[in-house]
VOBA-1610 file (N, C-alpha, C; in pm, whole numbers, padded with zeros to 5 digits, always signed):
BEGIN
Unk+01684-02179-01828Unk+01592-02070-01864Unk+01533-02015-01736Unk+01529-01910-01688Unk+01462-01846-01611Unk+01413-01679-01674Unk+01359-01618-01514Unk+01313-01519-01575Unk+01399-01401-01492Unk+01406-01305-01472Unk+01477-01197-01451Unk+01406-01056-01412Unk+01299-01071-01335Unk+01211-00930-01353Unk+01266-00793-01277Unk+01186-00678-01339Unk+01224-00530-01315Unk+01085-00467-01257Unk+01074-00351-01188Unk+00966-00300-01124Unk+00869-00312-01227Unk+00723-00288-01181Unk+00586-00343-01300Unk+00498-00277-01267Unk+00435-00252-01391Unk+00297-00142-01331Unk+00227-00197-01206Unk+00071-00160-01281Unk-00001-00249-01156Unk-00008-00421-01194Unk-00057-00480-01076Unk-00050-00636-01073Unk-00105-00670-01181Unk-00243-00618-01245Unk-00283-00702-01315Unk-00197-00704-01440Unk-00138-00552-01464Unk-00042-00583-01629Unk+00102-00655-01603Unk+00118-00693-01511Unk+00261-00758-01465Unk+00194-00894-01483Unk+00107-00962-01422Unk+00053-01086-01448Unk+00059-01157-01620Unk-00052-00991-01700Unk-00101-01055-01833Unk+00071-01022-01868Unk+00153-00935-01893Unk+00323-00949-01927Unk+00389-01105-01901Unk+00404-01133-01769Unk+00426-01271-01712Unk+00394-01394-01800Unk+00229-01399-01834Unk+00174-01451-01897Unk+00172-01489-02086Unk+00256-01380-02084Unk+00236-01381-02233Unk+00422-01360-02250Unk+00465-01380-02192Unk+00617-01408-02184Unk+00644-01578-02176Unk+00548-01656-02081Unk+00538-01785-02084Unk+00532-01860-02191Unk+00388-01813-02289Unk+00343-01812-02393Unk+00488-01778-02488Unk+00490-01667-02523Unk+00619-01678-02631Unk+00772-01766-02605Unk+00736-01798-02507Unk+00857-01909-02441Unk+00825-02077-02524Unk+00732-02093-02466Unk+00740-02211-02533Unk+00677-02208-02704Unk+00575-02090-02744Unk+00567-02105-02847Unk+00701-02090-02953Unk+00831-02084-02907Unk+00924-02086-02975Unk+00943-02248-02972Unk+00914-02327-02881Unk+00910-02467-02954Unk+00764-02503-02993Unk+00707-02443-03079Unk+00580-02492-03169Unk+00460-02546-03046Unk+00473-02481-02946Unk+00381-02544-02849Unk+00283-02454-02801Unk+00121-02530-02807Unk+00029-02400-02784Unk-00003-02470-02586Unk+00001-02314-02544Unk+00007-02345-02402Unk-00096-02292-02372Unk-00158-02331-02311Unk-00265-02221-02150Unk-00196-02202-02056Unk-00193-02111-02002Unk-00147-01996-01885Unk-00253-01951-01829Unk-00241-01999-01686Unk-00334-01933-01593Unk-00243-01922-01408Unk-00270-01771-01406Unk-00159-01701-01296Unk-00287-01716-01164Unk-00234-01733-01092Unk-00390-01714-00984Unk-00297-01619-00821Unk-00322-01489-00803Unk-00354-01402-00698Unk-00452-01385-00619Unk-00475-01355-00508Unk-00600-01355-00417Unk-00661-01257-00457Unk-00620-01175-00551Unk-00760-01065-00638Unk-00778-01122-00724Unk-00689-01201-00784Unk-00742-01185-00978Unk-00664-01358-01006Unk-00754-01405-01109Unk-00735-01501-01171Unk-00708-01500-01331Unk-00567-01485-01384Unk-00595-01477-01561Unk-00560-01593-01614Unk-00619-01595-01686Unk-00601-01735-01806Unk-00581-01694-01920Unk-00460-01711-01957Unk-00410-01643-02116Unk-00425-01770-02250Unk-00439-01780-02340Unk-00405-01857-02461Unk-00294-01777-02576Unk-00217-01846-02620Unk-00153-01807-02764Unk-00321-01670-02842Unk-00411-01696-02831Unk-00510-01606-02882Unk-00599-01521-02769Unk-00525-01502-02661Unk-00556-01436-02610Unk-00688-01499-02471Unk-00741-01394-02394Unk-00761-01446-02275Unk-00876-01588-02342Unk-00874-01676-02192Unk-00920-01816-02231Unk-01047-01793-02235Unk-01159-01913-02346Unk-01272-01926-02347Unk-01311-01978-02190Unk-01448-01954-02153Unk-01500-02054-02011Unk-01461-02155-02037Unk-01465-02269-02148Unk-01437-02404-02161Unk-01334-02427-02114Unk-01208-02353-02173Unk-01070-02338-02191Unk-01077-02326-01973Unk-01119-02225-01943Unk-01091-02198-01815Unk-01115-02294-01717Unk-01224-02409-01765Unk-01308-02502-01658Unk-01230-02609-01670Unk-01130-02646-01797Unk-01070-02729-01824Unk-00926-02747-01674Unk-00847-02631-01714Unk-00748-02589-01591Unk-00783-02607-01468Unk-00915-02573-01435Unk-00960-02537-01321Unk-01003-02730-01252Unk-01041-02776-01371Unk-01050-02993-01295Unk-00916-03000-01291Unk-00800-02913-01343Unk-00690-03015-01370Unk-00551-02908-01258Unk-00577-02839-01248Unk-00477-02754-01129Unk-00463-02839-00992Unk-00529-02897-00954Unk-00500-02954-00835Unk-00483-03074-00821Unk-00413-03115-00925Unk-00341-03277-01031Unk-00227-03271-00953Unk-00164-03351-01031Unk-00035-03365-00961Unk+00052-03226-01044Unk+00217-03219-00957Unk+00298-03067-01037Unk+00305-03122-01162Unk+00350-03271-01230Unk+00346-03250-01374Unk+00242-03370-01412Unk+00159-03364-01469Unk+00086-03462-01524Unk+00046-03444-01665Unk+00062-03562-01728Unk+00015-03600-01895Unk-00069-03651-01922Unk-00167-03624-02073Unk-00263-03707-02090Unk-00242-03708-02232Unk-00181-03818-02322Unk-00205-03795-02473Unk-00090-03724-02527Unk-00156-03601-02586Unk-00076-03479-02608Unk-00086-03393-02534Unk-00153-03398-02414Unk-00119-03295-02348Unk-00060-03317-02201Unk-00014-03184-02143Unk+00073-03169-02038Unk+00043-03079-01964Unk+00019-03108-01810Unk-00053-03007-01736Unk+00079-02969-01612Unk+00159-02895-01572Unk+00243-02826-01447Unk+00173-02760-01389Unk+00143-02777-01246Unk+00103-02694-01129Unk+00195-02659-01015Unk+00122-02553-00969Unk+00182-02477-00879Unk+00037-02411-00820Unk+00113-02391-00672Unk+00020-02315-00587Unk-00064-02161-00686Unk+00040-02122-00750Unk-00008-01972-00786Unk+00016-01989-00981Unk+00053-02097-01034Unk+00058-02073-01165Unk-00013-02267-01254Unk+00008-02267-01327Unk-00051-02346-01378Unk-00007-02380-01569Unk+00060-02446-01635Unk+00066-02454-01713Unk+00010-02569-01807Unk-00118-02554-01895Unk-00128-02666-01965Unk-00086-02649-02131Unk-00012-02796-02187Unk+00049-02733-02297Unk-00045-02854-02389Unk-00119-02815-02508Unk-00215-02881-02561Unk-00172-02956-02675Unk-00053-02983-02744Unk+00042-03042-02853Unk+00178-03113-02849Unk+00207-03128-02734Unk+00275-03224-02731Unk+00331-03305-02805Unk+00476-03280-02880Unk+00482-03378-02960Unk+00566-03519-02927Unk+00457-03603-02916Unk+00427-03741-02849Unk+00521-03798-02909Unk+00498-03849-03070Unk+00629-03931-03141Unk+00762-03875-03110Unk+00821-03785-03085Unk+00941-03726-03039Unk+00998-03748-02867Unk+01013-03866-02798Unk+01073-03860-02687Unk+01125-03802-02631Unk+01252-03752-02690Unk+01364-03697-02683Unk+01345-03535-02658Unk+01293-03447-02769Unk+01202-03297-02749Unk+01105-03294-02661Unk+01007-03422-02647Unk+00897-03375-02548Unk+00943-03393-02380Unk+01087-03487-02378Unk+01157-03414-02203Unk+01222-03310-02207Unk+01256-03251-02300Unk+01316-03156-02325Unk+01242-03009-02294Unk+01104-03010-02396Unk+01014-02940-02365Unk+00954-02923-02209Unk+00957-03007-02143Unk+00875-03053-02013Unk+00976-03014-01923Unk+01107-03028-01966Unk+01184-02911-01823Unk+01209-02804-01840Unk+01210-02718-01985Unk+01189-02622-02015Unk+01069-02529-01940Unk+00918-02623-01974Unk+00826-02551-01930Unk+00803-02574-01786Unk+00893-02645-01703Unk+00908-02700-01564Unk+00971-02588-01507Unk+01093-02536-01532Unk+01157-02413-01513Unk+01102-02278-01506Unk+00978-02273-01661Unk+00903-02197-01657Unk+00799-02134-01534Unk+00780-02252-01531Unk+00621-02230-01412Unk+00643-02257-01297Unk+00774-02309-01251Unk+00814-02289-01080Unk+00886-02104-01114Unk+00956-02067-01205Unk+01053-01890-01177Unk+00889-01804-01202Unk+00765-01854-01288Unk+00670-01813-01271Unk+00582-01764-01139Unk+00591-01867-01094Unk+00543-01892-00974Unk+00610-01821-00857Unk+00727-01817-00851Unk+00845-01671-00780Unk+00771-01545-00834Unk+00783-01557-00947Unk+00714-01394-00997Unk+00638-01345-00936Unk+00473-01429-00941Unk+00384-01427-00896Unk+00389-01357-00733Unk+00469-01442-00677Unk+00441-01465-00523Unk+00513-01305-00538Unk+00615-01234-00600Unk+00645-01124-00576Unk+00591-00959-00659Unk+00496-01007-00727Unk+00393-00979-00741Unk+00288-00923-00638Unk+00246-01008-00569Unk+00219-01051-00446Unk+00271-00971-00329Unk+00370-00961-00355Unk+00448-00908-00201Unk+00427-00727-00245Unk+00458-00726-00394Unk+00446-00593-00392Unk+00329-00457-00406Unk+00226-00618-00458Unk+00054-00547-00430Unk+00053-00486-00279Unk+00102-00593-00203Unk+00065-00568-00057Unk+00175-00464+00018Unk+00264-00446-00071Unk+00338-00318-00001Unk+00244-00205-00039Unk+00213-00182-00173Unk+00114-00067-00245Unk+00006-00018-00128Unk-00030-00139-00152Unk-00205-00124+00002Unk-00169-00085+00115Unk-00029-00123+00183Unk-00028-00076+00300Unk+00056+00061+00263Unk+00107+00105+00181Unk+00150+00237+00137Unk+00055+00326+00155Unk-00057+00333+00077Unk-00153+00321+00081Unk-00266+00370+00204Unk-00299+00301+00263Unk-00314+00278+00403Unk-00240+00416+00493Unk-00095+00380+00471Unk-00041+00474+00561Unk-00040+00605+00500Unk-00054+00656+00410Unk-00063+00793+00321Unk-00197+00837+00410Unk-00280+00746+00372Unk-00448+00777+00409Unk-00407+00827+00596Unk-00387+00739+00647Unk-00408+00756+00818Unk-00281+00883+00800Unk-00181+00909+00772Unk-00101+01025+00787Unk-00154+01164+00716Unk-00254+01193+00624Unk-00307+01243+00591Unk-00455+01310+00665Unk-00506+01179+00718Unk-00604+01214+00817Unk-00560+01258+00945Unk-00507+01231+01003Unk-00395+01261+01150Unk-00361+01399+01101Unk-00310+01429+01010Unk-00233+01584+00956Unk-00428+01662+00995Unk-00463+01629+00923Unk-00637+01754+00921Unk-00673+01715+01071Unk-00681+01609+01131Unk-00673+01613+01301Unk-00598+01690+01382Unk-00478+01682+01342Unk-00408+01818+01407Unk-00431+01943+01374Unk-00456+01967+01257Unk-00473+02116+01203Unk-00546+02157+01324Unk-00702+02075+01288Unk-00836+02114+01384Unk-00773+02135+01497Unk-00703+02043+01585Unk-00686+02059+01699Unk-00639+02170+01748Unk-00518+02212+01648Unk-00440+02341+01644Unk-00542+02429+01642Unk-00657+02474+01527Unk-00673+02551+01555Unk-00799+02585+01660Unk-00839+02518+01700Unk-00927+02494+01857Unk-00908+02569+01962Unk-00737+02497+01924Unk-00601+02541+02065Unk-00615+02686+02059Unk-00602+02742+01940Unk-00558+02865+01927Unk-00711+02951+01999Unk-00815+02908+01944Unk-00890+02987+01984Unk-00915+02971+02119Unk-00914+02877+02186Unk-00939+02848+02299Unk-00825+02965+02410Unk-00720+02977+02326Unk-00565+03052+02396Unk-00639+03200+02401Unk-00704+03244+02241Unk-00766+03331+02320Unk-00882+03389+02353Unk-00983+03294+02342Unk-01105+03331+02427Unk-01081+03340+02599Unk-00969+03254+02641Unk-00899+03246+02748Unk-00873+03395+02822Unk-00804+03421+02754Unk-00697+03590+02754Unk-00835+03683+02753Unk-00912+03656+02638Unk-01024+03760+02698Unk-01098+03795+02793Unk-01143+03639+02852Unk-01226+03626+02949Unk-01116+03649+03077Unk-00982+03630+03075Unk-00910+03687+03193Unk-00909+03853+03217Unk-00865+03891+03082Unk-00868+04051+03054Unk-00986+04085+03129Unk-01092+04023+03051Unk-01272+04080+03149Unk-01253+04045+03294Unk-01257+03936+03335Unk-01223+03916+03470Unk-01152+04066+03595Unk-01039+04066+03483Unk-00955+04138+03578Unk-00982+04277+03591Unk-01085+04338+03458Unk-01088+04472+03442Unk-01216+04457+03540Unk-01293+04336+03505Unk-01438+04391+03594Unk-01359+04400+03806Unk-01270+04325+03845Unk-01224+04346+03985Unk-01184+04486+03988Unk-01100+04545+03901Unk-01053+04658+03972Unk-01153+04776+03923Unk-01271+04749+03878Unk-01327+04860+03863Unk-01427+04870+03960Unk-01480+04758+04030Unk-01519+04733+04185Unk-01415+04837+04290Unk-01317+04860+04258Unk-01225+04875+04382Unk-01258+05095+04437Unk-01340+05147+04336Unk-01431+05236+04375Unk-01550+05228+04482Unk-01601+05144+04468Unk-01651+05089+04552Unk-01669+05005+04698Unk-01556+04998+04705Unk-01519+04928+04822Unk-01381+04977+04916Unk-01352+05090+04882Unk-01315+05198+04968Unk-01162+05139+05004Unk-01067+05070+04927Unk-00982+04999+04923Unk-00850+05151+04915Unk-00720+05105+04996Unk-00628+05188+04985Unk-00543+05131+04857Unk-00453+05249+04795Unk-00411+05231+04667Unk-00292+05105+04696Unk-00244+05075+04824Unk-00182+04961+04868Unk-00257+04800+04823Unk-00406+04818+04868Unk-00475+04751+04831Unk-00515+04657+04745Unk-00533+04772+04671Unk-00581+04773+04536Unk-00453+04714+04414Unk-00364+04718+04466Unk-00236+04677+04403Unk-00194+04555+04430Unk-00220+04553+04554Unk-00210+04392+04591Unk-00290+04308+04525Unk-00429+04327+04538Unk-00504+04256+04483Unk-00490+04200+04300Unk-00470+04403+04224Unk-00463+04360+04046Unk-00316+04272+04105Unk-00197+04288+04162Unk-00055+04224+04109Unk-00098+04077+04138Unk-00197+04032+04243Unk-00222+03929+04269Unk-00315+03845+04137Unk-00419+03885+04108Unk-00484+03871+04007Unk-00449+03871+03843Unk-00344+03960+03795Unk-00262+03952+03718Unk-00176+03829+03708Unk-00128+03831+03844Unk+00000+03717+03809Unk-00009+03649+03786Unk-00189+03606+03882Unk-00193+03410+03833Unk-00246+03448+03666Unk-00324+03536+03616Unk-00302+03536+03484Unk-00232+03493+03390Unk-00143+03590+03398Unk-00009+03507+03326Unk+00071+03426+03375Unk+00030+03375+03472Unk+00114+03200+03477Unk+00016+03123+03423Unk-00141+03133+03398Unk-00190+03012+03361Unk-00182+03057+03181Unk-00173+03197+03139Unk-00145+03201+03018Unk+00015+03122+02985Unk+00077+03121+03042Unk+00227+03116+03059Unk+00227+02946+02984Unk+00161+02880+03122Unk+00094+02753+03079Unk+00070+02727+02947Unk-00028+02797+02893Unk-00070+02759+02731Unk+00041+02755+02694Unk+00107+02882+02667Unk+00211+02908+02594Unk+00355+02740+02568Unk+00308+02760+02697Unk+00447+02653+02707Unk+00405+02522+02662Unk+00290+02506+02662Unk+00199+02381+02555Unk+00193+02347+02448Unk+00220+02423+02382Unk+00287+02430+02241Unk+00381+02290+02180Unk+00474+02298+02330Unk+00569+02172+02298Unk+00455+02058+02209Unk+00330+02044+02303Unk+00282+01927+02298Unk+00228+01944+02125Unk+00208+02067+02100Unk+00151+02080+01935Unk+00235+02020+01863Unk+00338+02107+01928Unk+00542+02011+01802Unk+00497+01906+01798Unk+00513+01818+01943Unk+00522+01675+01907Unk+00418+01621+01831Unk+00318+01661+01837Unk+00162+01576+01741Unk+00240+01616+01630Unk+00255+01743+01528Unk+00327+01774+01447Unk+00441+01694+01388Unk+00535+01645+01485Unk+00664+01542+01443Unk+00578+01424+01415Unk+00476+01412+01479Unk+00437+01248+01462Unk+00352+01221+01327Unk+00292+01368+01312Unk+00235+01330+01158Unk+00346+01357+01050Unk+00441+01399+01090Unk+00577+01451+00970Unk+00625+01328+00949Unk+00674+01241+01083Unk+00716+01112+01033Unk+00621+01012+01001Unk+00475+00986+00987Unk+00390+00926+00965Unk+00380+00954+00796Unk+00372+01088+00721Unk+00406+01154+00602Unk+00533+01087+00598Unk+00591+01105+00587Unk+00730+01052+00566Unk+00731+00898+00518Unk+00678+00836+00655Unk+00674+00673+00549Unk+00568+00658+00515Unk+00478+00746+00454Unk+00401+00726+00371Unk+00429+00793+00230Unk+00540+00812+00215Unk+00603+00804+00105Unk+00642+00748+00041Unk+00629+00638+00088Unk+00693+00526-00013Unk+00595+00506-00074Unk+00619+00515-00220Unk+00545+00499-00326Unk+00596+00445-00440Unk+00485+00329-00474Unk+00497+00266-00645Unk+00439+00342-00753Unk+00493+00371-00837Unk+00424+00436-00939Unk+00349+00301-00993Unk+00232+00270-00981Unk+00165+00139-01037Unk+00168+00183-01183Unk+00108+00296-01230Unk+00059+00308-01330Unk+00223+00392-01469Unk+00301+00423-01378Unk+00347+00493-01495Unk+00505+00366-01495Unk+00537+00303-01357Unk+00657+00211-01375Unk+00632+00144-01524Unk+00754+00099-01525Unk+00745+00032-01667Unk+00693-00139-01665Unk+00636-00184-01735Unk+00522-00299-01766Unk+00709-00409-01718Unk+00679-00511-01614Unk+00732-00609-01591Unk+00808-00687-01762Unk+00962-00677-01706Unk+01038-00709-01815Unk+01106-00872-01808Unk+01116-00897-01851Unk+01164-01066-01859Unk+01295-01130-01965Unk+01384-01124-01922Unk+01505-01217-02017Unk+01490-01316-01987Unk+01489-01402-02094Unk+01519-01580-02074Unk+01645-01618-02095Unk+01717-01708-02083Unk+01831-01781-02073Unk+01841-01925-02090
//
């Protein structure tokens, strides 16, 4: 008997699924079980009637860190780092069914316990999905700004050169300059103009690249779980 799983909503309905797949597992041999899954967010404790009383929960909770299979009476407790099975009916006069039962539900709660841990692996892909959507998203409105900063900066630039250059040659009345002069000076004054505009221009590259880096930052932040609309964690037994 094992289990067989398919993509799952979010963790917690993949857990209570998990959980209540356990449950109809052995309640096909007349056995009432507690189920309790334990993740570093969430702890559930299921019964045949649904989630466990506190009693029910405090009970598991002295007896999880028992040995992996231990008995008392009629009952039967399997642990695991991340799952926990106690089965409360046991049928004791029957030798033969109750080892039977006990590797059944042995099988159970170690492919459980796989579940779990991948469970597990795939919460923590979500979060860092997650994570990276958020920082590629923020980086994208960082560049915008920057871009458009750039832009204004390109041309408050150009204006204040334009002013620059118109206020020199309108001096050149004044200062009794030959039209040789005077040419030298705007072609001189002009030129470095547009080489330091030239400059901006050619800066741009550096916009692309911030640009590529939030495209591919977007990019693997695409990877995405549908938590909520994937289909609820599926299970064949065998």
């Amino acid at each position: 008997m094992f289990f067989s799983t398919s993509k799952c909503g979010t963790a917690s309905t993949a857990l209570r699924a998990l959980a209540t797949l356990a449950l109809q597992s052995l309640g096909a041999f007349g056995i009432n079980c507690h189920v309790q899954l334990r993740t570093p967010g969430e702890t559930l404790t299921l019964t045949p009637e649904g989630p466990a009383s506190p009693l029910e929960e405090s009970v598991i909770e002295k007896l999880k860190d028992m040995e992996r299979i231990f008995g008392f009476g009629s009952r039967l407790i399997i642990n695991y780092d991340s799952v926990s099975l106690l089965l409360t009916n046991m049928p004791v006069a029957d030798e033969a069914l109750c080892g039977r039962i006990r590797d059944e539900a042995s099988v159970i709660a170690e492919t459980a316990e796989l579940a779990v841990a991948n469970i597990n692996l795939r919460t923590d892909a979500v979060t860092r999905a997650n994570e990276l959507r958020e920082l590629a998203s923020a980086s994208s409105l960082a560049i915008e700004e920057l871009r458009g900063n750039y832009r204004e900066l390109q041309g408050a630039t150009r204006v204040e050169f334009e002013t620059m250059a118109n206020s020199i040659e309108s001096m050149y009345v004044h200062l009794g300059l030959t039209n040789r002069q005077e040419f030298t000076i705007s072609d001189t004054v002009r030129g470095a103009i547009d080489r330091v505009l030239t400059l901006f221009e050619n800066s741009s590259e550096l916009d692309q690249n911030f640009a590529s880096i939030v495209a591919g930052l977007a990019k693997a932040g695409d990877y995405t779980v549908a938590q909520e609309n994937a289909p609820v964690l599926s299970v064949e037994l065998w």
